[in-house]
ZAZA-957523 format. One record per residue (C-alpha): x, y, z; residue in three letters. Coordinates in Angstrom, 3 decimals, always signed. Layout:
BEGIN
REC X Y Z ALA .
...
***
This chain:
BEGIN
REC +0.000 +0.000 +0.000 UNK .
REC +1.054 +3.537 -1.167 UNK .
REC +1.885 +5.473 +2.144 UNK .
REC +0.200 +9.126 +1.981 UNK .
REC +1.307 +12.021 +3.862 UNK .
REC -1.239 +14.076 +5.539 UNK .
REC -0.787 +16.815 +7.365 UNK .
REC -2.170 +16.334 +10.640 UNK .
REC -4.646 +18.507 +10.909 UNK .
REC -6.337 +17.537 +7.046 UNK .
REC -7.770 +14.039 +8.266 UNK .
REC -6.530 +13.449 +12.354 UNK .
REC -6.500 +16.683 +14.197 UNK .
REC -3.635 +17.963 +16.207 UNK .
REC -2.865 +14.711 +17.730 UNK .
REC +1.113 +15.748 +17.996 UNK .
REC -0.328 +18.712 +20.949 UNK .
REC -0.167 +15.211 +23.470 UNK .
REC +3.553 +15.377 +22.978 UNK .
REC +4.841 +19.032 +23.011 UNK .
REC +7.934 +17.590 +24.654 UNK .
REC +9.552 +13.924 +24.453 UNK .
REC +7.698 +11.636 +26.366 UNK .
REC +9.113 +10.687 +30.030 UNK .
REC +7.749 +7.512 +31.687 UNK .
REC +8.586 +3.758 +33.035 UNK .
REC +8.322 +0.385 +30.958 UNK .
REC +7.618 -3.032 +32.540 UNK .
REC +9.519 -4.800 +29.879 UNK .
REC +13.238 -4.460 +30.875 UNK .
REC +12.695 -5.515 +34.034 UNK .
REC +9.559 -7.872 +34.286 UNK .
REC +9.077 -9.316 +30.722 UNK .
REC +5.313 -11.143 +30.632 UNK .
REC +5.511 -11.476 +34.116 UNK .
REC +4.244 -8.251 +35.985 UNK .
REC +1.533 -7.880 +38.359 UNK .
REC -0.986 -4.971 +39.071 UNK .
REC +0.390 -5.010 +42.664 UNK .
REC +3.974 -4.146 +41.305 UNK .
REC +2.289 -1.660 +38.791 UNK .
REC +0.678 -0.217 +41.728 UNK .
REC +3.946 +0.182 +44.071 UNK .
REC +5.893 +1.395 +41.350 UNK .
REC +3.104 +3.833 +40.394 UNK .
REC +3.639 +4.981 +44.141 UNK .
REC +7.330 +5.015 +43.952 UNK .
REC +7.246 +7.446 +40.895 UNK .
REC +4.868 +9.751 +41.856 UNK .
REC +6.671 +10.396 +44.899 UNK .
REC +9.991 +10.577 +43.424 UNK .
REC +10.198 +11.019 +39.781 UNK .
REC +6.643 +12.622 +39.149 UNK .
REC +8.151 +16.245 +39.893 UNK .
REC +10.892 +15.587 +37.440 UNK .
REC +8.473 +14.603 +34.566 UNK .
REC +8.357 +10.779 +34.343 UNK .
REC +4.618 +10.721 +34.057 UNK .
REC +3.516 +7.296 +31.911 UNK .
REC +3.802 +4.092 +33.560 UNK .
REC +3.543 +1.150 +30.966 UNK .
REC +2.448 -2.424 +30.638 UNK .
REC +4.173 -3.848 +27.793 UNK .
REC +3.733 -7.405 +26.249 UNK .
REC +1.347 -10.502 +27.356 UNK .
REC -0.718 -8.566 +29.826 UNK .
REC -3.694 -10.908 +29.028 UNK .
REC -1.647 -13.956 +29.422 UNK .
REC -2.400 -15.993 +33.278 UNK .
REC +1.267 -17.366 +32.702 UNK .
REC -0.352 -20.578 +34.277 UNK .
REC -2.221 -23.101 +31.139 UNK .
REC -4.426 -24.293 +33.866 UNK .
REC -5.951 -20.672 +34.432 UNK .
REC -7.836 -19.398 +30.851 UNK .
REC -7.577 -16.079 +29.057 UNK .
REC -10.351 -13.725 +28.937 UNK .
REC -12.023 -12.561 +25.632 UNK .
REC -15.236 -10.743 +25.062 UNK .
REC -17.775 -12.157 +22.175 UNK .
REC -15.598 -10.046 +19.257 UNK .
REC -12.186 -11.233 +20.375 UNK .
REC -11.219 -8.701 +22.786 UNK .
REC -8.254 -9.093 +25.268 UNK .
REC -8.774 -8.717 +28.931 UNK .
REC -6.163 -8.542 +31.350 UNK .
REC -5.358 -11.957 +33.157 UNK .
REC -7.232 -11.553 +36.210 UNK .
REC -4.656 -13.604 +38.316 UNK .
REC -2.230 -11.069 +37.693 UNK .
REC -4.824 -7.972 +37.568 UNK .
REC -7.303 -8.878 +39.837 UNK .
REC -8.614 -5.394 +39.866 UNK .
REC -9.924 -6.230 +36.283 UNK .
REC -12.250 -8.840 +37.335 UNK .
REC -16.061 -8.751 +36.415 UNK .
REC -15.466 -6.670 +33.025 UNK .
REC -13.446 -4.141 +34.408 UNK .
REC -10.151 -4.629 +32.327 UNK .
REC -7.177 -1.960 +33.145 UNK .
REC -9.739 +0.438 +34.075 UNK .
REC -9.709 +0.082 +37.767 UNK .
REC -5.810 +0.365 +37.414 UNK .
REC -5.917 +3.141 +34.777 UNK .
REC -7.940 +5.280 +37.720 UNK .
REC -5.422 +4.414 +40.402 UNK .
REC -2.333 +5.864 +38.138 UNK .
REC -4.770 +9.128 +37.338 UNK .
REC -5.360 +9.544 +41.313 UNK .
REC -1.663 +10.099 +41.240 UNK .
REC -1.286 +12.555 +38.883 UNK .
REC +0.453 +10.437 +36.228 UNK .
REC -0.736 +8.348 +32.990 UNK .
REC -1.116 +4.637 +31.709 UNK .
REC -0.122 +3.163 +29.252 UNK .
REC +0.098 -0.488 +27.778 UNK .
REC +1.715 -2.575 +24.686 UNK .
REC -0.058 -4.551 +21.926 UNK .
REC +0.614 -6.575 +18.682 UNK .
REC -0.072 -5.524 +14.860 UNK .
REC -2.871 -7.541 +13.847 UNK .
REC -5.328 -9.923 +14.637 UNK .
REC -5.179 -12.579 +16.755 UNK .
REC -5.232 -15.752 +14.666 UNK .
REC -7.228 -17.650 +16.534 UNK .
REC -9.700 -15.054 +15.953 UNK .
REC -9.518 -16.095 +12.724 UNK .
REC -9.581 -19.313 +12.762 UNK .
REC -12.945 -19.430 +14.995 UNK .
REC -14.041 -16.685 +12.609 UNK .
REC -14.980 -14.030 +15.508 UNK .
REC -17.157 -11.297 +14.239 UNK .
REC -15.862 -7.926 +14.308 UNK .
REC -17.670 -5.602 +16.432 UNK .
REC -18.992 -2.639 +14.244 UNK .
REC -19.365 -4.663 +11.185 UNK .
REC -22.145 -6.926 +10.550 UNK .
REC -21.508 -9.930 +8.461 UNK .
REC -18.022 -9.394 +8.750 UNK .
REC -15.716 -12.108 +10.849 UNK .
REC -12.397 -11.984 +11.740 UNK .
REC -11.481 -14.268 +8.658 UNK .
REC -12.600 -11.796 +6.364 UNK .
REC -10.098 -9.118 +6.958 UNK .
REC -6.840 -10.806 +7.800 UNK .
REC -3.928 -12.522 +5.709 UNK .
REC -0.814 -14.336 +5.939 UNK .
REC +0.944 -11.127 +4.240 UNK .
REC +3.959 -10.016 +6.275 UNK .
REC +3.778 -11.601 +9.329 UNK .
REC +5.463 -10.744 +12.501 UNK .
REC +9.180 -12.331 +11.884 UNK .
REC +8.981 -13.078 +15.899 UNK .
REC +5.519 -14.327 +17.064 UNK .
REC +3.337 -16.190 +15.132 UNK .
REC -0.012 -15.249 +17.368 UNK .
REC -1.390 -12.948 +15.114 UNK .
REC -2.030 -12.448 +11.023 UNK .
REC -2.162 -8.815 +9.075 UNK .
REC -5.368 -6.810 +8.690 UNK .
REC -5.924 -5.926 +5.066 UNK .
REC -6.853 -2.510 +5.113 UNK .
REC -8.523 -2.640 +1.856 UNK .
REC -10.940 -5.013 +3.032 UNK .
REC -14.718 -4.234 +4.464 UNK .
REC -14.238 -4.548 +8.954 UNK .
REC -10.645 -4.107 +9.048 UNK .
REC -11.048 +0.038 +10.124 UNK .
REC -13.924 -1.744 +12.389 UNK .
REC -11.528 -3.808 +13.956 UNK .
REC -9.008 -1.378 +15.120 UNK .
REC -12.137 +0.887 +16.231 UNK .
REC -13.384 -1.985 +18.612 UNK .
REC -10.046 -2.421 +20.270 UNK .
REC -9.513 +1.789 +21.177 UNK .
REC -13.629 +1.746 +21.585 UNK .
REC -12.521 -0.406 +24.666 UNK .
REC -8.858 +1.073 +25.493 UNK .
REC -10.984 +4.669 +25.913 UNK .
REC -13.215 +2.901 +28.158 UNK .
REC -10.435 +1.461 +30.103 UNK .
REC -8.565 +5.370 +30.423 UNK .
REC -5.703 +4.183 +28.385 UNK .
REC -2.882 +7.396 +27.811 UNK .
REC -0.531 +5.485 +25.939 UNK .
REC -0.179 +2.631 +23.649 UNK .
REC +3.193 +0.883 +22.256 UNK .
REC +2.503 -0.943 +19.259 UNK .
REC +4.484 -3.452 +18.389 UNK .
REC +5.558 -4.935 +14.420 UNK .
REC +4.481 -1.989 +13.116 UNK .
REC +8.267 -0.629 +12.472 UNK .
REC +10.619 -3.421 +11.473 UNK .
REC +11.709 -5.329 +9.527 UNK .
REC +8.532 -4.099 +7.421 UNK .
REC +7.204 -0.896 +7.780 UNK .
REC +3.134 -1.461 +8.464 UNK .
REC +2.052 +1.961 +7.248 UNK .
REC -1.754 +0.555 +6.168 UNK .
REC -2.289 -0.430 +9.546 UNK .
REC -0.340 +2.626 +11.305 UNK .
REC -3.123 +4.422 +9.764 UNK .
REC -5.623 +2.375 +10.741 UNK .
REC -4.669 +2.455 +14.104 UNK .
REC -4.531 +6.535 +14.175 UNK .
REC -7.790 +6.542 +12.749 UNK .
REC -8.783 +4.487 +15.764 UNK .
REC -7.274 +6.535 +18.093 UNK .
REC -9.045 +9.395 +16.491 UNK .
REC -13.036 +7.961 +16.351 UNK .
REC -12.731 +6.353 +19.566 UNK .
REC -12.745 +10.042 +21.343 UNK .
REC -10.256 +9.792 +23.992 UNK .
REC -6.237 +11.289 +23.451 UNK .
REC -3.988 +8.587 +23.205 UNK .
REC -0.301 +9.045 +22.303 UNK .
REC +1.115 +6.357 +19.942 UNK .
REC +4.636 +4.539 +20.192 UNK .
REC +5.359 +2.198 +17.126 UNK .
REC +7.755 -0.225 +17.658 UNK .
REC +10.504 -1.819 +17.663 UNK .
REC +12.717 -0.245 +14.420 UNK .
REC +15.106 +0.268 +12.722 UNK .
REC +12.417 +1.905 +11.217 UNK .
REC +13.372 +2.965 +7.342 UNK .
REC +13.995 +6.501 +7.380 UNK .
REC +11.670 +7.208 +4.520 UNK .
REC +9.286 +6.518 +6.138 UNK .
REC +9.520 +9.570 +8.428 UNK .
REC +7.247 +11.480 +6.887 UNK .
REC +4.227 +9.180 +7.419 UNK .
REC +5.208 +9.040 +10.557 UNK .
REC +5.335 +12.475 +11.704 UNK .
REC +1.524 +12.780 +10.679 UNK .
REC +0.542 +9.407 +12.209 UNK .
REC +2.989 +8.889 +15.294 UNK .
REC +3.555 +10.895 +18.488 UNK .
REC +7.189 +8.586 +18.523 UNK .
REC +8.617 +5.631 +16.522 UNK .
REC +11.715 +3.212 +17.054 UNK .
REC +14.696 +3.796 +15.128 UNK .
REC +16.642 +0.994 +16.143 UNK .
REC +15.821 -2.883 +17.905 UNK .
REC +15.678 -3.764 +20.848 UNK .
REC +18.337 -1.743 +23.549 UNK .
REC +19.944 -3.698 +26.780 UNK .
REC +22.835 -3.017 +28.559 UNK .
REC +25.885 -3.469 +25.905 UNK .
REC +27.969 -0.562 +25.163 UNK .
REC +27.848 -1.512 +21.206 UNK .
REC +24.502 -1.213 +21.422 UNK .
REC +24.512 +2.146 +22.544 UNK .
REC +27.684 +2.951 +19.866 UNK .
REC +25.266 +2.083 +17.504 UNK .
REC +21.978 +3.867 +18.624 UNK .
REC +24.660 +6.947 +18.377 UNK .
REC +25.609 +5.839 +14.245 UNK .
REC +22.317 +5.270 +13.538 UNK .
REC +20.010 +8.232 +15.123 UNK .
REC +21.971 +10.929 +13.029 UNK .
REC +19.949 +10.302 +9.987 UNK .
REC +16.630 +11.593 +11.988 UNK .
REC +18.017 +14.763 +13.391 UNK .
REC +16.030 +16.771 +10.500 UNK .
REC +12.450 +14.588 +11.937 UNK .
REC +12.868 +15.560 +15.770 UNK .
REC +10.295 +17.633 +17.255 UNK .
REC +7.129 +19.235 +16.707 UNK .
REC +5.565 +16.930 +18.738 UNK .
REC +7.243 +13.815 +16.809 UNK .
REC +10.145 +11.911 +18.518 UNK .
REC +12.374 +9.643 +17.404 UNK .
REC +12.791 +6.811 +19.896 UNK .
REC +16.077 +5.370 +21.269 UNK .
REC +14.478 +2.669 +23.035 UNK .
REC +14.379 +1.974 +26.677 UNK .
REC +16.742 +3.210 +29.098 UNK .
REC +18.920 +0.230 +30.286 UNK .
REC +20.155 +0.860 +33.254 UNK .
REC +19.267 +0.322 +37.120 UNK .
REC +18.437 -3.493 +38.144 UNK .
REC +17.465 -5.368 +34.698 UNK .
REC +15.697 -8.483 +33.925 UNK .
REC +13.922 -8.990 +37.578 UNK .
REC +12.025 -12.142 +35.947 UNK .
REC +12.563 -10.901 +32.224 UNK .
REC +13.757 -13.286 +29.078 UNK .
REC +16.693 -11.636 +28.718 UNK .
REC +19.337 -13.512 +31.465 UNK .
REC +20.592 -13.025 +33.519 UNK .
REC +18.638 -10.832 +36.412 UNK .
REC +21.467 -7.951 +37.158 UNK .
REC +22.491 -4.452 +37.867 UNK .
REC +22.832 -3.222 +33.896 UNK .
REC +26.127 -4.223 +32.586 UNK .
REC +26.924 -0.832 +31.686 UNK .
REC +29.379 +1.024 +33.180 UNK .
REC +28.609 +3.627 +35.562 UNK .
REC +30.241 +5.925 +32.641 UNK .
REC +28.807 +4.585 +29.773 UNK .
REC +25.390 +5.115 +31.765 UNK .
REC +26.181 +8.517 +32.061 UNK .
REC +26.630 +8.889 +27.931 UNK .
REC +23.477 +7.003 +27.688 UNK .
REC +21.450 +8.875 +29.645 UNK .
REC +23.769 +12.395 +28.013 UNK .
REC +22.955 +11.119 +24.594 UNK .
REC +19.115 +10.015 +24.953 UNK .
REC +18.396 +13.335 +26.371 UNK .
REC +20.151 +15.814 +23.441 UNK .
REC +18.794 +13.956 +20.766 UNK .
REC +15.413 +14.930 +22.667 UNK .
REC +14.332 +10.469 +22.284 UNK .
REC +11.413 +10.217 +25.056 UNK .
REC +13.324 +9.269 +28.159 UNK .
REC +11.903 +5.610 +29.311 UNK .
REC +13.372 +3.764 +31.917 UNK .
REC +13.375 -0.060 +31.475 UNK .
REC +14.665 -1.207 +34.941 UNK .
REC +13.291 -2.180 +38.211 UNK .
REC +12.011 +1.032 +40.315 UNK .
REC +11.155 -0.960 +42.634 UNK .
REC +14.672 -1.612 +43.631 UNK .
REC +16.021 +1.533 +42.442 UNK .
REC +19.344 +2.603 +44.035 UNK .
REC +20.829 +6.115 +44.179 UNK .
REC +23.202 +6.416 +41.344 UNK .
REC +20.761 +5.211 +39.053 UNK .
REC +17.775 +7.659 +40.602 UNK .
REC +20.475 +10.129 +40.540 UNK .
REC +20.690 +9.623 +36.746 UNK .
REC +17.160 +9.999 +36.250 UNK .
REC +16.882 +13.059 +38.135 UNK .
REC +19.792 +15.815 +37.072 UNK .
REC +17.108 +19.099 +36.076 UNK .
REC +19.789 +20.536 +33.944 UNK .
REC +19.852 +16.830 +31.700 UNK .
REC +16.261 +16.982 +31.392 UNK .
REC +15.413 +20.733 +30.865 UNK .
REC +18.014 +19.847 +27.405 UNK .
REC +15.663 +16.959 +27.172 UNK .
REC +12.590 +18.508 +27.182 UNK .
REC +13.569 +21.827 +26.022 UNK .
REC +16.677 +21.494 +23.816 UNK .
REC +16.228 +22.395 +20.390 UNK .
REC +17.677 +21.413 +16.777 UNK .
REC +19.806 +18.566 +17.939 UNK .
REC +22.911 +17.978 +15.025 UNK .
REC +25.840 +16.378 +15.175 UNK .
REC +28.828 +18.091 +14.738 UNK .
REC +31.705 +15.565 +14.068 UNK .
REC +32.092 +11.683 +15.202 UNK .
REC +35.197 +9.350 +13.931 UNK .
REC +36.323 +6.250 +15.881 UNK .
REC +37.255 +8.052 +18.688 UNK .
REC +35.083 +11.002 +19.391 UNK .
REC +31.300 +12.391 +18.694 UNK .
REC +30.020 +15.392 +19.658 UNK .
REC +26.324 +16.845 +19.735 UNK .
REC +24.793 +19.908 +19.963 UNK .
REC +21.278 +21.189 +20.715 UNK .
REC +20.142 +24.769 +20.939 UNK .
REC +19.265 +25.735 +24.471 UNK .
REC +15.936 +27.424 +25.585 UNK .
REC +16.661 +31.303 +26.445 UNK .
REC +19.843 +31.230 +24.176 UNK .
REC +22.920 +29.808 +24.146 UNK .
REC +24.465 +25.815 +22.918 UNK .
REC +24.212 +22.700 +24.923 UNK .
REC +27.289 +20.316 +23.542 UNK .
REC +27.580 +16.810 +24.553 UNK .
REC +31.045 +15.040 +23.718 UNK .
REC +31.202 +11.619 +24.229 UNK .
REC +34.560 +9.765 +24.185 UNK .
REC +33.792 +6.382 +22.228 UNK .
REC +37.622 +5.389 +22.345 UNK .
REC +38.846 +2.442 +25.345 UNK .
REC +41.412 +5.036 +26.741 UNK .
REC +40.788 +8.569 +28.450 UNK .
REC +40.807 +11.517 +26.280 UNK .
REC +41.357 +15.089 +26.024 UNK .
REC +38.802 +16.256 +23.373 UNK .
REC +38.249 +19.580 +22.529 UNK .
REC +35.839 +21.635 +20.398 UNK .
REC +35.877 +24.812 +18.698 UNK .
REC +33.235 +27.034 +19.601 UNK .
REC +32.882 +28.300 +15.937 UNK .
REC +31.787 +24.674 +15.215 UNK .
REC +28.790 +24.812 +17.563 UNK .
REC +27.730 +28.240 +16.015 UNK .
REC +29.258 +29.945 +18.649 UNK .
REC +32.325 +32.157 +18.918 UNK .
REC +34.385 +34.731 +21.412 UNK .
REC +33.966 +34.171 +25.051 UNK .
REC +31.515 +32.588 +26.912 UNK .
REC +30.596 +31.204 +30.436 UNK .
REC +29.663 +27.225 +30.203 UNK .
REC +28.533 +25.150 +33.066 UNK .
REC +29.038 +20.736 +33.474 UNK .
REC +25.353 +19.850 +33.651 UNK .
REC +26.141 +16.770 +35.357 UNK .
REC +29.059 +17.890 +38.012 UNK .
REC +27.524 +21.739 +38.429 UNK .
REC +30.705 +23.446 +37.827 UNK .
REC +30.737 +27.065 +35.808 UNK .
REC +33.744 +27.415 +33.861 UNK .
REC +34.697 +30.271 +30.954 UNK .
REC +35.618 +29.047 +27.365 UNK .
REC +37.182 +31.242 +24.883 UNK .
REC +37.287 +30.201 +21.313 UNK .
REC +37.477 +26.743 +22.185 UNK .
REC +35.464 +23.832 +25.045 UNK .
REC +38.929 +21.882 +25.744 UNK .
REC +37.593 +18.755 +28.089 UNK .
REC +40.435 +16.968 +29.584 UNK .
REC +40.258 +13.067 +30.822 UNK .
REC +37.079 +12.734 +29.565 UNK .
REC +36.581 +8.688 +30.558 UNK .
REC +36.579 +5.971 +28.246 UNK .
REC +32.950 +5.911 +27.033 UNK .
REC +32.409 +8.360 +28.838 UNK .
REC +31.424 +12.224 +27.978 UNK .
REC +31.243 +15.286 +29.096 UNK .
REC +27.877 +17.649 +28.891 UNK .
REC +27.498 +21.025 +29.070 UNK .
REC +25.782 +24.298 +28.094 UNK .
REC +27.380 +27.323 +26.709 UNK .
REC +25.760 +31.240 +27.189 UNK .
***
């Protein structure tokens, strides 16, 4: 299918005013996998709004399997078109009907936002039981799916033909019932990679729009093919632009290669996404083995969390709040890293080689944030003209991360920078 660019306001409505700013919030995945509970969702809810709430880390998320019981002895729960429902021993809150909504309100009564995950497509057992589709009469579940580019990982679901009479239907039932439920957020997932799904992307904002409540949408996981930015930025609040991120530094290396080709598609209520932040305590009861304190570095966290927030990628943390220690909450936590987050603008990069890559972002109320990460496996002195950030004469800078005010003339000369470690600061 021929992917058409709208602008946003010709067929959806400002949907990009839900994301001025890069979107700030917690994922269950790094840490729990399938496996977490509305009672963890609850205490972490409780953890963030008392300590990360006032920082801007509003969305807490339940990614992947939330309907599963985890237990073959205990069934999953469907309405009569096919529905999902939470699994009510691990939700028991969404007994009787009530799905995430009685969770959904809890989050809201603390100030903050929900959010959950769920696959492209349609279930196939759906289709095989030929389930009608809620919306369109005579039309079952059969009737709008295909084995056309199926997910490369899971084989639980088939693609909705757009074309076909009931597949908009479809997509309407399933946000008819997320609105219901006071969903914030969704993370879609094989919509991005290794095919780009842009039929059903905009099936899935025209959802979002009929089914009357705001909802922002995450597509995932990438690398997403940079042409299709574009459709993106008048379908998508954010979109993946690389796999799936844990804690291995050439991982991060090359979330910093690849990300420079979207610097023109950042902002405007459109963000690029870096993935999850993986750092903190990882892999609690996850897939991904062992459970551990992230493997990174405490200064390769520190470029992480540097180079997430001056590309402006919505800052989600993947591990384990509920054991959350101080360096990591210190991390999450630095005002000066997030104000460049949240209000940085025009991120570019201005050089990178084996050794060295430095960013810069223009900073609200004037002046040049530059981040300069040392990629190399020995310390480094690294410095950087001033007329290469835009810049020039002499000028007061501050470290966002140590505090310290310093004056630079002509050139930012950082000395023993760490290996993979950086350096961050903003210029007046």
């Amino acid at each position: 299918m021929a992917l058409i660019s709208l602008s946003c306001t010709q067929k959806f409505g400002d949907f990009r005013n839900l994301t001025p700013t890069p979107p700030m919030g917690w994922n269950s995945w790094d840490a729990y996998g399938v496996t977490v509970t509305e009672q963890e969702v609850r205490d972490i809810t409780d953890y963030m709004a008392e300590n990360l709430l006032q920082y801007g880390w509003e969305y807490v998320v339940v990614d992947g399997a939330w309907n599963s019981p985890l237990n073959d002895s205990i069934p999953r729960t469907f309405d009569e078109y096919g529905r999902d429902y939470p699994a009510i021993n691990r939700f028991p809150s969404s007994a009787g009907g009530q799905g995430f909504k009685p969770l959904a309100d809890y989050i809201h009564s603390k100030g903050m936002k929900f959010g959950l995950h769920k696959m492209r497509g349609i279930p196939r057992w759906m289709v095989e039981q030929k389930v009608p589709i809620k919306g369109a009469p005579g039309i079952t579940a059969d009737m709008i799916a295909s084995e056309r580019d199926l997910c490369a990982w899971s084989d639980g679901s088939l693609t909705v033909e757009a074309s076909r009479p009931g597949a908009q239907e479809y997509y309407n039932s399933l946000f008819e019932l997320y609105a219901q439920w006071g969903v914030d957020f969704v993370k879609y997932d094989d919509l991005s990679a290794p095919i780009y799904h842009g039929d059903e992307v905009e099936l899935i904002r025209n959802a979002i729009e009929a089914c009357g409540r705001p909802m922002v949408l995450s597509t995932s996981p990438g690398e997403t093919p940079v042409e299709a930015a574009p459709h993106l930025r008048t379908h998508a609040n954010m979109w993946r632009t690389v796999n799936d991120v844990w804690d291995h530094w050439f991982q991060i290396e090359h979330i910093m290669e690849v990300h420079e080709k979207w610097y023109p598609f950042i902002g405007d209520g459109c963000w690029p996404d870096c993935d999850m932040l993986p750092i903190g305590r990882l892999n609690v009861r996850g897939s991904n083995n062992p459970p551990r304190q992230t493997r990174l570095t405490p200064d390769e966290q520190l470029s992480t969390v540097s180079f997430f927030s001056i590309v402006r990628s919505p800052l989600i943390f993947g591990g384990d709040i509920l054991s959350m220690d101080p360096e990591t909450l210190s991390l999450l936590t630095n005002p000066d890293i997030i104000e460049m987050n949240q209000r940085g603008r025009a991120p570019k990069q201005v050089r990178r080689d084996s050794n060295e890559l430095v960013v810069s972002s223009d900073a609200p109320g004037g002046g040049i944030y530059a981040a300069v990460f040392n990629l190399s496996a020995e310390p480094r002195n690294i410095s950087v003209a001033l007329s290469d950030l835009g810049i020039h004469g002499k000028r007061k800078a501050k470290d966002l991360w140590s505090g310290a005010t310093f004056k630079v003339s002509d050139v930012l000369s950082l000395e023993s920078i760490p290996s993979h470690g950086c350096r961050v600061v903003r210029i007046k």
